[in-house]
C-alpha positions as CSV (number, residue, x, y, z in Angstrom):
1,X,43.2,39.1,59.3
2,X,42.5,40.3,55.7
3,X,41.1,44.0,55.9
4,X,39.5,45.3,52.5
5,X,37.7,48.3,52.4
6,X,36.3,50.6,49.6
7,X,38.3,53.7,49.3
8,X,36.3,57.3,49.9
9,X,39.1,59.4,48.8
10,X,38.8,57.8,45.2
11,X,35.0,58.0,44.8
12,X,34.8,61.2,43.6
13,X,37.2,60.6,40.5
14,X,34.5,59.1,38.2
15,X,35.7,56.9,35.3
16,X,33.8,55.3,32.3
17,X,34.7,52.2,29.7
18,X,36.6,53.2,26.8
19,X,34.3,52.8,23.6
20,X,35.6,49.5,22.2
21,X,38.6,49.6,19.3
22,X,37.8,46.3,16.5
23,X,41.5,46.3,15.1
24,X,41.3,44.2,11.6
25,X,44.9,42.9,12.5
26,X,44.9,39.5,13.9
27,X,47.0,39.9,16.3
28,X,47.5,43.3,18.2
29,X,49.0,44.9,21.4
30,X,49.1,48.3,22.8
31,X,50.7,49.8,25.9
32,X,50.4,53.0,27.1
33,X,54.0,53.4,29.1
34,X,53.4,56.3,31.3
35,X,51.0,54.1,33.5
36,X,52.1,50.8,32.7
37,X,48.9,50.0,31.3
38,X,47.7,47.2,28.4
39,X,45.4,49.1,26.4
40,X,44.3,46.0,23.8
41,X,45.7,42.5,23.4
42,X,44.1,40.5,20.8
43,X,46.4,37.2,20.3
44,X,49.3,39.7,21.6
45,X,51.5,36.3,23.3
46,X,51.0,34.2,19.9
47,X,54.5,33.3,18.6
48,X,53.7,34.4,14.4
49,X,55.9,35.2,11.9
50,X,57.1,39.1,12.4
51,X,58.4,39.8,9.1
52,X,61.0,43.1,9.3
53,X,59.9,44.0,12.4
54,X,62.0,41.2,13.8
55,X,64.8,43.7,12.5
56,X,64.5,45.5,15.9
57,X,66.5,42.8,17.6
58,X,68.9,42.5,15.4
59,X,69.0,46.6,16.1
60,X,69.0,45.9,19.8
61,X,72.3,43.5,19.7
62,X,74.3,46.2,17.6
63,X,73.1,48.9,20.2
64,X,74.1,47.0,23.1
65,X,77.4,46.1,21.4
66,X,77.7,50.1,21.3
67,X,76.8,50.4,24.7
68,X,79.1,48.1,26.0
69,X,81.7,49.1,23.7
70,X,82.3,45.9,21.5
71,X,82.1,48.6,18.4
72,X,82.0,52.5,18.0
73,X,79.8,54.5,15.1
74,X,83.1,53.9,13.4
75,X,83.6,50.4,13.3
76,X,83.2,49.0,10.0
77,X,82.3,45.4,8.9
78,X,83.0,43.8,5.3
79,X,80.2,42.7,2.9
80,X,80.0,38.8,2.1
81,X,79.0,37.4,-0.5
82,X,75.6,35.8,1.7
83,X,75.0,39.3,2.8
84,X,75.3,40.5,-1.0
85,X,72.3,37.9,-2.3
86,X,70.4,40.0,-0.1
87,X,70.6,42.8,-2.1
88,X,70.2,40.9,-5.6
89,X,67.3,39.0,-4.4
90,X,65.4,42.5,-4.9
91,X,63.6,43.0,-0.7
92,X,64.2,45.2,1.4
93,X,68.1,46.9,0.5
94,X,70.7,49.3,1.5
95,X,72.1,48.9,-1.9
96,X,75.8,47.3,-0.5
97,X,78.1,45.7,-2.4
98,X,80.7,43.9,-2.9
99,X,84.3,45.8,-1.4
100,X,82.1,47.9,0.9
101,X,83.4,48.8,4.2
102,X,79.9,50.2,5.9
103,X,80.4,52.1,9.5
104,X,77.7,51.3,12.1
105,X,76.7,54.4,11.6
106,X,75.6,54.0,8.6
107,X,74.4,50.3,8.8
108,X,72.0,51.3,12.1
109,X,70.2,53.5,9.1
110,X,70.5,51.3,6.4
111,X,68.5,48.7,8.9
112,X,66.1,51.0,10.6
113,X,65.6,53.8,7.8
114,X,65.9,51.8,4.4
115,X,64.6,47.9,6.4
116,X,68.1,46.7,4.9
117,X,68.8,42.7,4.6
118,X,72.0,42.7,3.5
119,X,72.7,45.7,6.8
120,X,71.2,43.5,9.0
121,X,73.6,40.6,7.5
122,X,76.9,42.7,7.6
123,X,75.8,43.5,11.2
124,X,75.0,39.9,12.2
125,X,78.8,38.2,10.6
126,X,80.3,41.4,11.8
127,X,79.0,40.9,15.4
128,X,79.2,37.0,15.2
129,X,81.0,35.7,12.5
130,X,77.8,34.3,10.9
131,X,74.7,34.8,10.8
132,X,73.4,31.5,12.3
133,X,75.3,31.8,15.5
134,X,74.2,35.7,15.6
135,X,70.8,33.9,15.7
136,X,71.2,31.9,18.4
137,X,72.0,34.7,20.0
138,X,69.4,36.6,19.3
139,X,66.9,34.2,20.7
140,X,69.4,33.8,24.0
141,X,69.0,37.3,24.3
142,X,65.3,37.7,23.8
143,X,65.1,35.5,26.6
144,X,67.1,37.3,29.1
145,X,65.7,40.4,28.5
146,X,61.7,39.3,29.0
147,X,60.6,38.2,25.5
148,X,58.8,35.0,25.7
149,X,57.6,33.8,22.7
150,X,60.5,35.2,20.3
151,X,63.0,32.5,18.6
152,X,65.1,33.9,15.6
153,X,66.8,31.9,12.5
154,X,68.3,35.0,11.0
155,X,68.6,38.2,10.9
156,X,66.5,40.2,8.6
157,X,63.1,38.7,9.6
158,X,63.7,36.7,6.0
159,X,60.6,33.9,6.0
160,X,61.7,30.8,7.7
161,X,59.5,28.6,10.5
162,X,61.5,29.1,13.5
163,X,61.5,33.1,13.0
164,X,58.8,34.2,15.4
165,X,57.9,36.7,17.5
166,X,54.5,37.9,19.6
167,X,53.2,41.3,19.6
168,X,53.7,41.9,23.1
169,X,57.6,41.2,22.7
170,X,57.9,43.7,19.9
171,X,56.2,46.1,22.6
172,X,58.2,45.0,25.1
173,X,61.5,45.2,22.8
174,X,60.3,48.7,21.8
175,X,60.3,49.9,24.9
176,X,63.2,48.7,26.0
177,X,65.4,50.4,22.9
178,X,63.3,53.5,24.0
179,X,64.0,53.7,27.4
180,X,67.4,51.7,27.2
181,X,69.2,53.7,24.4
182,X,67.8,57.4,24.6
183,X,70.8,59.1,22.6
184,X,70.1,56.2,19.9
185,X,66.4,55.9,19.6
186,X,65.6,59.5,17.1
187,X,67.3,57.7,14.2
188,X,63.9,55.6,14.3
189,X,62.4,59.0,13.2
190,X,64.7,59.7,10.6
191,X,62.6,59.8,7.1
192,X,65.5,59.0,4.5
193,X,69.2,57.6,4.5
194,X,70.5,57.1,0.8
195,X,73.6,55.1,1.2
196,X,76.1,56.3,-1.4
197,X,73.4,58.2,-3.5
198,X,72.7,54.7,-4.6
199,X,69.0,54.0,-3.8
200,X,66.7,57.0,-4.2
201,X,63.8,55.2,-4.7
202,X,64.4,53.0,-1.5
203,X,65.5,56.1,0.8
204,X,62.2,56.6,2.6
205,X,61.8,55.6,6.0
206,X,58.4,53.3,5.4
207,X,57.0,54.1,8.6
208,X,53.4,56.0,7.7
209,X,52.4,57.6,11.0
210,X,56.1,60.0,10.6
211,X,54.6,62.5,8.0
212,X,50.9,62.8,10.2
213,X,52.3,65.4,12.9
214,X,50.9,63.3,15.9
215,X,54.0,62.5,17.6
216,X,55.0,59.2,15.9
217,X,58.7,59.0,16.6
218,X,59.5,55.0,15.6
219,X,59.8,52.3,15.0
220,X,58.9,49.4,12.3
221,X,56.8,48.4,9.8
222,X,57.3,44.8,8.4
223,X,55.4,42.5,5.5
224,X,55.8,39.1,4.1
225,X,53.1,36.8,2.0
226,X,52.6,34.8,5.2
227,X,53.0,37.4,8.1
228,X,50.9,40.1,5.6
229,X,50.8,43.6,6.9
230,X,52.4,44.3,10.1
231,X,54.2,47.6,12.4
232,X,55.3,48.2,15.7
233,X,54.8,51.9,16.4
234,X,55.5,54.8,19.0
235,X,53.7,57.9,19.1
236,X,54.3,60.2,22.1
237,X,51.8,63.3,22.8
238,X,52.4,65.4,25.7
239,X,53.2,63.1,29.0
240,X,51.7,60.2,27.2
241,X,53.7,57.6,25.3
242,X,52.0,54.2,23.7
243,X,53.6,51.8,21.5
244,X,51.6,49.3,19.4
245,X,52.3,46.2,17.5
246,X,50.1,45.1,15.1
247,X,50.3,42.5,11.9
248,X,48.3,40.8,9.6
249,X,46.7,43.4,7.1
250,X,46.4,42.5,3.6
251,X,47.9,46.1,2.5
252,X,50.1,49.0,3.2
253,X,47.6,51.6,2.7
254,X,45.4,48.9,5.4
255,X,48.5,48.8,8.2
256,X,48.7,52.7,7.9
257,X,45.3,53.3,8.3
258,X,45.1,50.8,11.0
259,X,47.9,52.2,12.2
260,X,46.6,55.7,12.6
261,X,43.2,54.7,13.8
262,X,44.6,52.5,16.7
263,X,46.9,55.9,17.6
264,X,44.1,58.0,17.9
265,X,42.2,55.9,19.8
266,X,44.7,55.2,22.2
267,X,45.0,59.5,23.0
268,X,41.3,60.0,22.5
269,X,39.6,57.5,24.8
270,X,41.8,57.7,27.6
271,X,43.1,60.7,29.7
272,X,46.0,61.0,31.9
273,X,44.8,61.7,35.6
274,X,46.6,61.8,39.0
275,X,44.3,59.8,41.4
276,X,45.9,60.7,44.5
277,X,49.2,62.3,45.2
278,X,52.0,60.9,46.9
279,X,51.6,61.2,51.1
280,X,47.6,62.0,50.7
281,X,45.8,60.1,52.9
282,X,43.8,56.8,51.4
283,X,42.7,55.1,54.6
284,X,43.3,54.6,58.1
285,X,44.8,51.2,59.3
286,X,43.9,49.4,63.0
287,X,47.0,49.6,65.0
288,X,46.9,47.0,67.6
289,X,48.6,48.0,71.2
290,X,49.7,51.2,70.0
291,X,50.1,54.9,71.6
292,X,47.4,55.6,68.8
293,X,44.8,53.1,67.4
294,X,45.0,53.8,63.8
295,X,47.6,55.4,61.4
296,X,47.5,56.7,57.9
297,X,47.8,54.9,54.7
298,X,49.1,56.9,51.8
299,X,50.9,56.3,48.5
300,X,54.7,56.8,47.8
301,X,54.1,58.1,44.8
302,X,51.3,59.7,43.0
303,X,48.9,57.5,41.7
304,X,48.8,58.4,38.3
305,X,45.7,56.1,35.7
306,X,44.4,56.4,32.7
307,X,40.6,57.0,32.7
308,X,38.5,56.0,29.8
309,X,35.9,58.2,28.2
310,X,32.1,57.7,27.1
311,X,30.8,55.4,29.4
312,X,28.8,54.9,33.0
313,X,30.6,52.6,35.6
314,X,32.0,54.6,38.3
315,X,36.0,53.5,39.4
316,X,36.2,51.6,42.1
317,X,38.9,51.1,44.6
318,X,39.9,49.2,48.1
319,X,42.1,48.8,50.3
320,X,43.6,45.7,51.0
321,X,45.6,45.1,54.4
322,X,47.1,42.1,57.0
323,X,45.6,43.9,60.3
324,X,45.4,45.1,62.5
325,X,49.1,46.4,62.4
326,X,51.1,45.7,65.7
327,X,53.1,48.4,67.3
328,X,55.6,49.9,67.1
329,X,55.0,50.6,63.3
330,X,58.0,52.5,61.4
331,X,56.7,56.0,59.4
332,X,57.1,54.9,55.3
333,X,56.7,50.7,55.9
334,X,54.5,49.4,53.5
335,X,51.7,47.4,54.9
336,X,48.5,48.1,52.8
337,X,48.1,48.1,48.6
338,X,45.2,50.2,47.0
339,X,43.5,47.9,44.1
340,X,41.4,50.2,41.4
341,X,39.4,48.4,39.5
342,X,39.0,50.5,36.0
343,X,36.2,49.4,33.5
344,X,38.1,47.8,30.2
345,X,41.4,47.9,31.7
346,X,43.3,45.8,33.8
347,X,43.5,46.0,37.8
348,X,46.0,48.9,39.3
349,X,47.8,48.0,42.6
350,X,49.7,50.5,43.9
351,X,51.8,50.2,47.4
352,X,50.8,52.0,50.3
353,X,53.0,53.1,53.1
354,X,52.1,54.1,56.9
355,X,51.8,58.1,57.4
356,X,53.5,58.3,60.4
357,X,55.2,56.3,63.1
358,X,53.5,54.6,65.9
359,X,55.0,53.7,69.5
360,X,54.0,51.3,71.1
361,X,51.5,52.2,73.9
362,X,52.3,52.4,77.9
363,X,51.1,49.7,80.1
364,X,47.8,50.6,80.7
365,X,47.5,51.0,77.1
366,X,48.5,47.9,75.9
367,X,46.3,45.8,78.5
368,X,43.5,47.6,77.7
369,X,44.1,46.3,74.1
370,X,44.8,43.0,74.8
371,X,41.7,42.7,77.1
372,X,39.1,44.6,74.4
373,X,40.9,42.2,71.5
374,X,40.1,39.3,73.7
375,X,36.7,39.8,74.1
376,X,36.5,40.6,70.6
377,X,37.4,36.9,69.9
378,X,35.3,36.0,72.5
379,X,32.1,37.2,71.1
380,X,33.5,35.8,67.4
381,X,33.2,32.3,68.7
382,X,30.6,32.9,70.6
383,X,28.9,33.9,67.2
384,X,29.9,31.5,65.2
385,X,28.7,28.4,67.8
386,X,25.3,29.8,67.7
């Protein structure tokens, strides 16, 4: 039998809907990664064209080729004469010609810091001996690590109809060069690299949020005439982290005001709380011939949600659980999960575990059980005939 019931412990932490964000970008997705939590998705799944910001894969493959230890920082790749057009087609540039021998030191800044083409070129022929099968692997790869509506044709995020990616799997991707490659991530919140003292006017880091002082540590802004506008962000205050991915503003100063706004939002309207902590007692599960008749229910770990600001619907939370439980139960079995239902947000199930062992009762015990759960279903049917 199903049990559900509300959850006192939890009434008295009172929660209310965040005021509502209207993002111009068309599509949009932001995650706040401390609880796990989706804090907008407008189109986030649709498959559009991500401009630069496609450049993060590209930045993923070379740091798992680190990682792995297919190259070192000091590994240097030649310059082709593909990789060259890049730079005289007059986008996005490290400034690399032909003869140079760039480290992957210096081409992980020349992609993230300066948006390079031609970097992410060297990198792709230098990692796959062409950029067209370093594609393919991209979009193998996206697959394997979660990203469901990416495919790649090149590189650079140049324009082309099978490079597409959502704004949930830049999030996703974000995270995941975050959490995945710590020592690696800060050089997204480097603010110049001039390769060679040969591009001072293209040595800023084009990310907007860096020079605000609210925590913005990464990651990439991108822009095309058909994707317009677009940036996948992190900005980290205090315990909190969210990332954001956002495209399809008709301007810079647009994206980094969007930018910004969706940022503060994300910190203003919604604070950090610990719900319960781990081994507090939530509930009290039936425990069917068993030396006691009920045993705690209480989290592993602290239950830890975000709780939106300015608004008047109380949280509400049950527990849900296949009971009664039949001794002996083990101490630390989960049997029970705890769904909160937030206003705005999505639902939060969190495991519980039993408090405590439970033995099975002695004789008398158990028929004593037996005979009270018999009549039980007795008077069930009798009930329900009637």
């Amino acid at each position: 039998m199903i049990f559900r019931f509300l959850s006192a412990a939890l009434f008295a932490l009172i929660c209310l809907p965040a005021q509502a964000f209207e993002t111009s970008a068309t599509s949009a997705w932001v995650f706040d990664v401390a609880t796990h939590t989706v804090l907008m998705d407008k189109n986030g799944e649709a498959a559009v064209p991500p401009a630069s910001m496609s450049k993060l894969m590209t930045v993923n493959m070379l740091f798992e080729a680190l990682k792995d230890g297919r190259v070192t920082m000091d590994t240097t790749f030649g310059v082709s004469d593909h990789a060259m057009s890049f730079t005289e087609a007059g986008g996005s540039t490290m400034f690399l010609q032909k003869g140079d021998r760039p480290n992957v030191h210096d081409l992980i800044r020349g992609m993230i810091v300066n948006s390079g083409n031609d970097a992410c070129v060297v990198v792709a022929e230098g990692l796959a001996g062409s950029e067209e099968a370093f594609a393919d692997q991209m979009t193998a790869r996206a697959k394997a690590i979660g990203l469901e509506n990416s495919t790649f044709a090149n590189a650079s995020g140049w324009p082309d109809a099978r490079q597409r990616m959502s704004m949930k799997d830049l999030g996703v991707l974000s995270q995941r060069l975050i959490e995945v490659f710590p020592d690696l991530y800060p050089v997204f919140a480097e603010t110049e690299f001039n390769y060679k003292n040969r591009a001072p006017a293209n040595a800023n880091n084009r990310n907007p949020l860096l020079a605000l002082g609210i925590g913005a540590d990464g990651l990439k802004t991108g822009h095309t005439e058909e994707a317009g506008f677009g940036m996948v962000g992190s900005v980290k205050q205090g315990e909190r982290r969210i990332i954001f991915a956002i495209t399809g503003m008709t301007s810079a100063p647009e994206r980094a005001a969007e930018a910004e706004k969706i940022s503060q939002w994300a910190f203003h309207q919604f604070a950090l709380k610990t719900a319960a902590k781990a081994g507090q007692p939530i509930a009290q599960a039936a425990v069917f011939m068993g030396a006691e008749k009920t045993v705690g229910l209480v989290p592993a770990q602290d239950v830890r949600l975000l709780i939106p600001a300015l608004a008047q619907d109380g949280l509400q939370a049950e527990v849900v659980y296949n009971g009664p439980l039949v001794a002996p139960v083990a101490k630390g079995a989960q049997v029970a999960e705890l769904v909160i239902d937030v206003p705005g947000l999505p639902e939060h199930r969190v495991p519980l575990v039993t408090e405590a062992a439970v033995a099975q009762g002695g004789f008398v015990d158990r028929l004593t059980a037996a005979a009270q759960r018999l009549y039980a279903e007795y008077v069930a049917k009798g009930a329900a005939a009637s």
